[in-house]
C-alpha positions as protocol buffer text, in pm:
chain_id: "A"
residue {
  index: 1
  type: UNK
  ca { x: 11523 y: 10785 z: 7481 }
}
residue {
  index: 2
  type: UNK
  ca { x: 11446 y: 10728 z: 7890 }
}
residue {
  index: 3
  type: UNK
  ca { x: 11513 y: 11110 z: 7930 }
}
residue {
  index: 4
  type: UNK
  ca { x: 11309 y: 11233 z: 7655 }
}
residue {
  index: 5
  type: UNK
  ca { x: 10980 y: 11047 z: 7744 }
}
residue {
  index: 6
  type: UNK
  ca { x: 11025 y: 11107 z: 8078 }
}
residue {
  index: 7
  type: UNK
  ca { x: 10999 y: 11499 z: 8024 }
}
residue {
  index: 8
  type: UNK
  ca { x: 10720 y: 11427 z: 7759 }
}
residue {
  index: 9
  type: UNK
  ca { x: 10379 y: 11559 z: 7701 }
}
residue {
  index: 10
  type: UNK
  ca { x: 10165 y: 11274 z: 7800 }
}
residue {
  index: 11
  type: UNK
  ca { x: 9973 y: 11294 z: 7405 }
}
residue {
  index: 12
  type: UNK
  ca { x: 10327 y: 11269 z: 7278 }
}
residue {
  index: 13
  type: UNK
  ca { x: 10378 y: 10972 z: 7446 }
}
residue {
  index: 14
  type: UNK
  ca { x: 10049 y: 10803 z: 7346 }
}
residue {
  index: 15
  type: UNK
  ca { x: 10146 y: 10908 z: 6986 }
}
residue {
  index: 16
  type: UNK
  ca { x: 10490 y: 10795 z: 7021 }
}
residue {
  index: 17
  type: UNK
  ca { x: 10380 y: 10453 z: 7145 }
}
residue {
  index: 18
  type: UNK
  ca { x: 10233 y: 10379 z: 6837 }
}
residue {
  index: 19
  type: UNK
  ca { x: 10553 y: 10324 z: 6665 }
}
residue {
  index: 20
  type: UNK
  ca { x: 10741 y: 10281 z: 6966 }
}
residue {
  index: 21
  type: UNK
  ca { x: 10498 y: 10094 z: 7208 }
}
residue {
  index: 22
  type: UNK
  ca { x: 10786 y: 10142 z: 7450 }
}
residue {
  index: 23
  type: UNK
  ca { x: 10701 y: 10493 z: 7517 }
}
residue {
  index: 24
  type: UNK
  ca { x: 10326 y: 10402 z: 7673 }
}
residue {
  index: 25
  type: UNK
  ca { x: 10509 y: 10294 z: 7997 }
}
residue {
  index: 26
  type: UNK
  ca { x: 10656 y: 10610 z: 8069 }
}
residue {
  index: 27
  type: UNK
  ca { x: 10253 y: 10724 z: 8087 }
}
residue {
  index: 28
  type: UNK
  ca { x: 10243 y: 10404 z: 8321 }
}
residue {
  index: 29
  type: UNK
  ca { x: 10507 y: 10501 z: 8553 }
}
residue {
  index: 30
  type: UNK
  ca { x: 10412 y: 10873 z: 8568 }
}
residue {
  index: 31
  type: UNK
  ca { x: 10039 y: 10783 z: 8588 }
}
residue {
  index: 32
  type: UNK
  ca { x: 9932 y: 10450 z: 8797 }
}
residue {
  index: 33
  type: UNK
  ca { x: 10006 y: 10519 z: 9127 }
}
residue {
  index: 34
  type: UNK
  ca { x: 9811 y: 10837 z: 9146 }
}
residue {
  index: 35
  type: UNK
  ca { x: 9486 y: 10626 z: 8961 }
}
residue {
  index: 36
  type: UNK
  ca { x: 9594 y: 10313 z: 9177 }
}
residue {
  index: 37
  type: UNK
  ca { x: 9536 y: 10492 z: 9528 }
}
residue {
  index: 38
  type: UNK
  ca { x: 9190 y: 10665 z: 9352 }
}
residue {
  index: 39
  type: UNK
  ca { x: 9058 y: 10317 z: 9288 }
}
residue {
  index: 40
  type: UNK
  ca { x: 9222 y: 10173 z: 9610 }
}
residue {
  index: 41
  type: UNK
  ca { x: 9013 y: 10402 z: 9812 }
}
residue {
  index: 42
  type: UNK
  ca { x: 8715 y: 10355 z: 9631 }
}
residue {
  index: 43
  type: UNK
  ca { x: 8730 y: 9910 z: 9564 }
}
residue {
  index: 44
  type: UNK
  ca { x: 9015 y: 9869 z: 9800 }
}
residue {
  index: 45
  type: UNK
  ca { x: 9366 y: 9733 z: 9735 }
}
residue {
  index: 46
  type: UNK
  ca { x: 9304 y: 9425 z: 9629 }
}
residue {
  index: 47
  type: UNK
  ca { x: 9074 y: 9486 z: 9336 }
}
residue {
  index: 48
  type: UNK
  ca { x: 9291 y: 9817 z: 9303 }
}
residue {
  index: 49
  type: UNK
  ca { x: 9577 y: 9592 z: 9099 }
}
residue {
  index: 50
  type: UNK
  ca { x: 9349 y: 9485 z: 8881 }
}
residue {
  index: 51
  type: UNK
  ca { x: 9116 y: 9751 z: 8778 }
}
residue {
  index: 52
  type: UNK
  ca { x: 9470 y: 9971 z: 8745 }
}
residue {
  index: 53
  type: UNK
  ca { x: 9650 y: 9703 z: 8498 }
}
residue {
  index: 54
  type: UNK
  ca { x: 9335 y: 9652 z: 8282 }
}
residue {
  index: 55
  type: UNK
  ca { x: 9245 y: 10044 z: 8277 }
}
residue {
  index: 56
  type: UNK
  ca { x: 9641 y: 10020 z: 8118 }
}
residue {
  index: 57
  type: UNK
  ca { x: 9561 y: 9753 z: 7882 }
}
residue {
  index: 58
  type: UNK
  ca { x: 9234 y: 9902 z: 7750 }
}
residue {
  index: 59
  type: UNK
  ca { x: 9409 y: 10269 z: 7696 }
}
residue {
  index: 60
  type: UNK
  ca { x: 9733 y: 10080 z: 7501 }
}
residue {
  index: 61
  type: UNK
  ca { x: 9498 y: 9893 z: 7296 }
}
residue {
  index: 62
  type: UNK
  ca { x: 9280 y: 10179 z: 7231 }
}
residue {
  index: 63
  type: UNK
  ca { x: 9595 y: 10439 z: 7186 }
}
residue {
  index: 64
  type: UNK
  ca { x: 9535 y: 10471 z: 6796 }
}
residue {
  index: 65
  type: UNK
  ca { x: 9189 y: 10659 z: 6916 }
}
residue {
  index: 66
  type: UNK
  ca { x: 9344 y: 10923 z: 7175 }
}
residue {
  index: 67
  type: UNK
  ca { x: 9283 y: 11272 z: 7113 }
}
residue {
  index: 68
  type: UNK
  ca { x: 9626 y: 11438 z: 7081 }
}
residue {
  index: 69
  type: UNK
  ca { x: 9471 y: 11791 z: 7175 }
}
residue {
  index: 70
  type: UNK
  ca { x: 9459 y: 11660 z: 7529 }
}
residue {
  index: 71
  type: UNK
  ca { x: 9804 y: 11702 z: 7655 }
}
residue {
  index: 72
  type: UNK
  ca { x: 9694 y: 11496 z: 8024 }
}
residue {
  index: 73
  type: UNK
  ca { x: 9634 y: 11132 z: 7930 }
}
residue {
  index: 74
  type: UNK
  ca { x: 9465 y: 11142 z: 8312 }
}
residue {
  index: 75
  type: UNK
  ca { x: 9081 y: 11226 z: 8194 }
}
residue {
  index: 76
  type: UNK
  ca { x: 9093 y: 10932 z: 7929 }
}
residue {
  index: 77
  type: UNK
  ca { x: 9264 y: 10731 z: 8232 }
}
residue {
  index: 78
  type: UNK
  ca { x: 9013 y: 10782 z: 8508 }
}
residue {
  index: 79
  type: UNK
  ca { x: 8772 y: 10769 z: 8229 }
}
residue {
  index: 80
  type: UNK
  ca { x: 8851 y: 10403 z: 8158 }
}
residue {
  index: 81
  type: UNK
  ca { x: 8912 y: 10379 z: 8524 }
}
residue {
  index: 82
  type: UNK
  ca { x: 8597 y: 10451 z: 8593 }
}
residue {
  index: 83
  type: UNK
  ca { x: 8379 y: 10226 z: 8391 }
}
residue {
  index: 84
  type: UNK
  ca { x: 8575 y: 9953 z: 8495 }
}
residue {
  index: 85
  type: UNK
  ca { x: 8513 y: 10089 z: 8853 }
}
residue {
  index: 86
  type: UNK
  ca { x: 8122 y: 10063 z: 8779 }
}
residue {
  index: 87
  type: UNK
  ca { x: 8137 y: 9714 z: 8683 }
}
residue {
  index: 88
  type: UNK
  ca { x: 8227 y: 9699 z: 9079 }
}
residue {
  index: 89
  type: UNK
  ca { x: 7945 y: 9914 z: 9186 }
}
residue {
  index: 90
  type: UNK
  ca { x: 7794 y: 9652 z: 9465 }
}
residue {
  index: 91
  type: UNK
  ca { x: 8129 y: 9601 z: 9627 }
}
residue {
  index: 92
  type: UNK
  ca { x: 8181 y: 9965 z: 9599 }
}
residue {
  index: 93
  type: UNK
  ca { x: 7873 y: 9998 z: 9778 }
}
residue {
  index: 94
  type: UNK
  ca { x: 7940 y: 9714 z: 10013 }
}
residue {
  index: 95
  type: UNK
  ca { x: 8249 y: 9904 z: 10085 }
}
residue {
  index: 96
  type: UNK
  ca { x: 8113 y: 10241 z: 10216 }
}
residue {
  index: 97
  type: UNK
  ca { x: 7830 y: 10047 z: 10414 }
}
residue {
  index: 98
  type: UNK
  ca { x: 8045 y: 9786 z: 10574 }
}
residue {
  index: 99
  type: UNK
  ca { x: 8302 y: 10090 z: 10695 }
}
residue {
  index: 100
  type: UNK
  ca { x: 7983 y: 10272 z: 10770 }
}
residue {
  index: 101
  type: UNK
  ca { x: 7874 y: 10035 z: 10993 }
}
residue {
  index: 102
  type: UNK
  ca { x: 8210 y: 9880 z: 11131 }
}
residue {
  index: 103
  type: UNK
  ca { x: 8449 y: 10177 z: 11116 }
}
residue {
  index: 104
  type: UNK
  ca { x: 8767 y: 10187 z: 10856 }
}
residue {
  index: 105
  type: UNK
  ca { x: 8969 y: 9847 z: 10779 }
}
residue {
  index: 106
  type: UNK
  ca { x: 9353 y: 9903 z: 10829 }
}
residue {
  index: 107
  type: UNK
  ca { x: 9397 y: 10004 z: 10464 }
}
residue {
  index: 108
  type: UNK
  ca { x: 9171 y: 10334 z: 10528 }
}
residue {
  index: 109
  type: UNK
  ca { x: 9321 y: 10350 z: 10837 }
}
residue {
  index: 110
  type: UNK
  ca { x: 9650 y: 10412 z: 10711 }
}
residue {
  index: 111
  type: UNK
  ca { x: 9558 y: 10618 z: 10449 }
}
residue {
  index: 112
  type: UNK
  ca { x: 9407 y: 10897 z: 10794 }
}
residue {
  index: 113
  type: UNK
  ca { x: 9732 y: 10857 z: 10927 }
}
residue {
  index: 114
  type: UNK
  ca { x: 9938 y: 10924 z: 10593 }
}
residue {
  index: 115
  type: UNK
  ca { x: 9691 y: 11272 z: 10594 }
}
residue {
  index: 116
  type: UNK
  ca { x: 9547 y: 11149 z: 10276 }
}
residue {
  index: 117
  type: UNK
  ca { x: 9167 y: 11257 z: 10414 }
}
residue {
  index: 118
  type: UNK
  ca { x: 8976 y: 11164 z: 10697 }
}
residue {
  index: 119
  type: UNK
  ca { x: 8661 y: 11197 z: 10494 }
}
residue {
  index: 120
  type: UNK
  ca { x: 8715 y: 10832 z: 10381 }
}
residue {
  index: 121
  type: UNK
  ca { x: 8647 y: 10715 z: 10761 }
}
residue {
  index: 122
  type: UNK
  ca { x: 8329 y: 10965 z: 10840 }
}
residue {
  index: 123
  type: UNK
  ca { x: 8043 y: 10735 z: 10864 }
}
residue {
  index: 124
  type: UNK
  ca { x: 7759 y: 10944 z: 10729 }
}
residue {
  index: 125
  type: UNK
  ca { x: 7954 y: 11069 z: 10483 }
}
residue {
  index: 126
  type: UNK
  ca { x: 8054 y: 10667 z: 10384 }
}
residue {
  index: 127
  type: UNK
  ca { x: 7651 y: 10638 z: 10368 }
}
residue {
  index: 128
  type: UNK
  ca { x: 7574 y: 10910 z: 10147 }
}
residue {
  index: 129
  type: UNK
  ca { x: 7854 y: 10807 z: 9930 }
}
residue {
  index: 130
  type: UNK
  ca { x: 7646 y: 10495 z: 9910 }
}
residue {
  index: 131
  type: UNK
  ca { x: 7337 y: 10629 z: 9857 }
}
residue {
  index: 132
  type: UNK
  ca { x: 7425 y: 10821 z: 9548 }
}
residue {
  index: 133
  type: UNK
  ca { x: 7380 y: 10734 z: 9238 }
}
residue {
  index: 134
  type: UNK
  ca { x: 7661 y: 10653 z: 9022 }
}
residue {
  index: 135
  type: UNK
  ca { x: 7720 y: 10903 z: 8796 }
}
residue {
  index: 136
  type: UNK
  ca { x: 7733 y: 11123 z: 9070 }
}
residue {
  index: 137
  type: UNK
  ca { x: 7907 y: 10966 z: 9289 }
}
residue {
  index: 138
  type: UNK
  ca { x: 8211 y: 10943 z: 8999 }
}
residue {
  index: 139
  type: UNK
  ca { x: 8183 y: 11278 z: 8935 }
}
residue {
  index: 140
  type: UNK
  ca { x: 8208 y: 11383 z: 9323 }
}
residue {
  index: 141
  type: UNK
  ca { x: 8497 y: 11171 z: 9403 }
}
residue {
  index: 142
  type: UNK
  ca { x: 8665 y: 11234 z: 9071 }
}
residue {
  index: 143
  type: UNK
  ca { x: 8657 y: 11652 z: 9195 }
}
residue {
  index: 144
  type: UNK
  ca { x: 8729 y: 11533 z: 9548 }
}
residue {
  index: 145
  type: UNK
  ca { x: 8976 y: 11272 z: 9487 }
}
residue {
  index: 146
  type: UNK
  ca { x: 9112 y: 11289 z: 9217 }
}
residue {
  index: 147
  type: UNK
  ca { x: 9091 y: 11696 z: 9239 }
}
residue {
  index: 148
  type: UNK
  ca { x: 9004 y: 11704 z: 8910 }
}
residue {
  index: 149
  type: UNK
  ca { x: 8841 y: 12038 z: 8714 }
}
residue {
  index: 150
  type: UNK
  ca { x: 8501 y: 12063 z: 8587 }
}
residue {
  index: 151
  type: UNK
  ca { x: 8633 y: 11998 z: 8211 }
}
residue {
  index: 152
  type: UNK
  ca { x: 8893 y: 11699 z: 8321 }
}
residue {
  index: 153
  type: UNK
  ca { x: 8555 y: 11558 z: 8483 }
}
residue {
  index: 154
  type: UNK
  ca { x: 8364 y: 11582 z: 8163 }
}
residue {
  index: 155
  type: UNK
  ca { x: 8635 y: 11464 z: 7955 }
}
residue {
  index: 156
  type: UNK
  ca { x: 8715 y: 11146 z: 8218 }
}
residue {
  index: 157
  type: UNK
  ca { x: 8371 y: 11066 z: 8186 }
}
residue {
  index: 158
  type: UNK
  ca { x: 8259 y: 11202 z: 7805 }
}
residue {
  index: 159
  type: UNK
  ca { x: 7979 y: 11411 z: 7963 }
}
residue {
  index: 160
  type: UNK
  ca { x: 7900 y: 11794 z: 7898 }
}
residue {
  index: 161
  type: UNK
  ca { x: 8071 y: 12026 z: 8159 }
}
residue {
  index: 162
  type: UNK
  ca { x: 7735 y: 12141 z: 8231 }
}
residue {
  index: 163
  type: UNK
  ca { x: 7624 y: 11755 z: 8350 }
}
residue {
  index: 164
  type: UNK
  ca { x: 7951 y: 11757 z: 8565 }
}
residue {
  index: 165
  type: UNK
  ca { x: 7848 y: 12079 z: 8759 }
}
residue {
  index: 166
  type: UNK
  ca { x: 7427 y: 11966 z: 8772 }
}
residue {
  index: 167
  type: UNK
  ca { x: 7598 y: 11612 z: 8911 }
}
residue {
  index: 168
  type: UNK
  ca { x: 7800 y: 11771 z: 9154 }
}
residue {
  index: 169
  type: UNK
  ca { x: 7569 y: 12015 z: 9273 }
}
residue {
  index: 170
  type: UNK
  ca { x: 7341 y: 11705 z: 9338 }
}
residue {
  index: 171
  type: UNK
  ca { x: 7562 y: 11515 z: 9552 }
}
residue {
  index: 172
  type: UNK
  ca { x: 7695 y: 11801 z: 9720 }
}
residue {
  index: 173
  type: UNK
  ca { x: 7348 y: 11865 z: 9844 }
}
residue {
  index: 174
  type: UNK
  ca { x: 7239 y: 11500 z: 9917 }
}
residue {
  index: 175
  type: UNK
  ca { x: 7587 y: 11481 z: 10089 }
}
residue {
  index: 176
  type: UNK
  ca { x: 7570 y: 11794 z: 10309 }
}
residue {
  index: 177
  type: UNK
  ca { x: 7188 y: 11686 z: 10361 }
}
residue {
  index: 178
  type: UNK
  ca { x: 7274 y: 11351 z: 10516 }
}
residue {
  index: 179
  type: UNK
  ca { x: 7586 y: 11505 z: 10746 }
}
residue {
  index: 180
  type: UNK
  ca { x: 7334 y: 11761 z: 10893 }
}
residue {
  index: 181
  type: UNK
  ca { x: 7077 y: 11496 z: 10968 }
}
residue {
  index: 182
  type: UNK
  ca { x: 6989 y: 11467 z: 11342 }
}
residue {
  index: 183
  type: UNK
  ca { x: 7145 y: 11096 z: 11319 }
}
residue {
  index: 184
  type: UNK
  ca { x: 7459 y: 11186 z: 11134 }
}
């Protein structure tokens, strides 16, 4: 049975789980550390554990509701992920302005030198991040990120794909606006 869910479609597995709950951890195993280092880089690591396990918990006990169109469970992940990730929203914020100010802790650090992005340790950028609002601040990091499509966006976050691209349009400008600024 290991073999077969491993090479399964990720709605098979969901459906599967709900006679064989069994199943929903091969969607765990092939899932959480991609959506762990997305939330570690936007809580950090230690809130990362948490918001990863419960964003599990919620989508096993909610299962019975998954759309089995969607073959990629990862929209209705980062989905959950993210409203959990919004009931972090100040230290999310405190996050961005504290590296802003102080530079990157070691965890960010680590994550430059692993050539994961040096975006995450550009001050101005770590300010605008901040001063977005939070819809689009999920849907830019859930593009940049997560590299997520316009349509995985909408369906992470159960907006229209035409919200996604007005969103990202928005912070793309407010973000470009505050790296060009004379004190950037």
């Amino acid at each position: 049975m290991r073999e077969a869910t491993a090479t399964a479609r990720d709605n098979d597995l969901v459906r599967g789980s709900l006679t064989d709950p069994e199943c929903f951890a091969a969607l765990f195993d092939r899932h959480a550390p991609h959506l762990h280092a997305y939330v570690a880089r936007r809580l950090g690591p230690d809130v990362a554990d948490d918001v990863v396990s419960d964003t599990f918990l919620d989508a096993f006990r909610r299962r019975h509701v998954y759309n089995p169109d969607h073959t990629d469970a990862r929209p209705w992940l980062y989905g959950i992920a993210s409203n959990l990730i919004g009931k972090h929203r100040r230290r999310e914020l405190a996050r961005y302005r504290a590296y802003a100010r102080n530079g990157p802790d070691e965890t960010i650090a680590a994550l430059v030198e692993e050539g994961v992005t040096t975006l995450a340790v550009n001050r101005p950028l770590l300010h605008a991040l901040a001063a977005l609002k939070q819809g689009d601040r999920d849907v830019l990091l859930l593009v940049a990120w997560a590299q997520f499509t316009y349509g995985e966006v909408a369906l992470a976050l159960s907006i229209p794909v035409g919200t996604v691209r007005s969103r990202l349009n928005r912070a793309r400008t407010k973000v470009k606006t505050a790296l060009e600024a004379p004190d950037a």
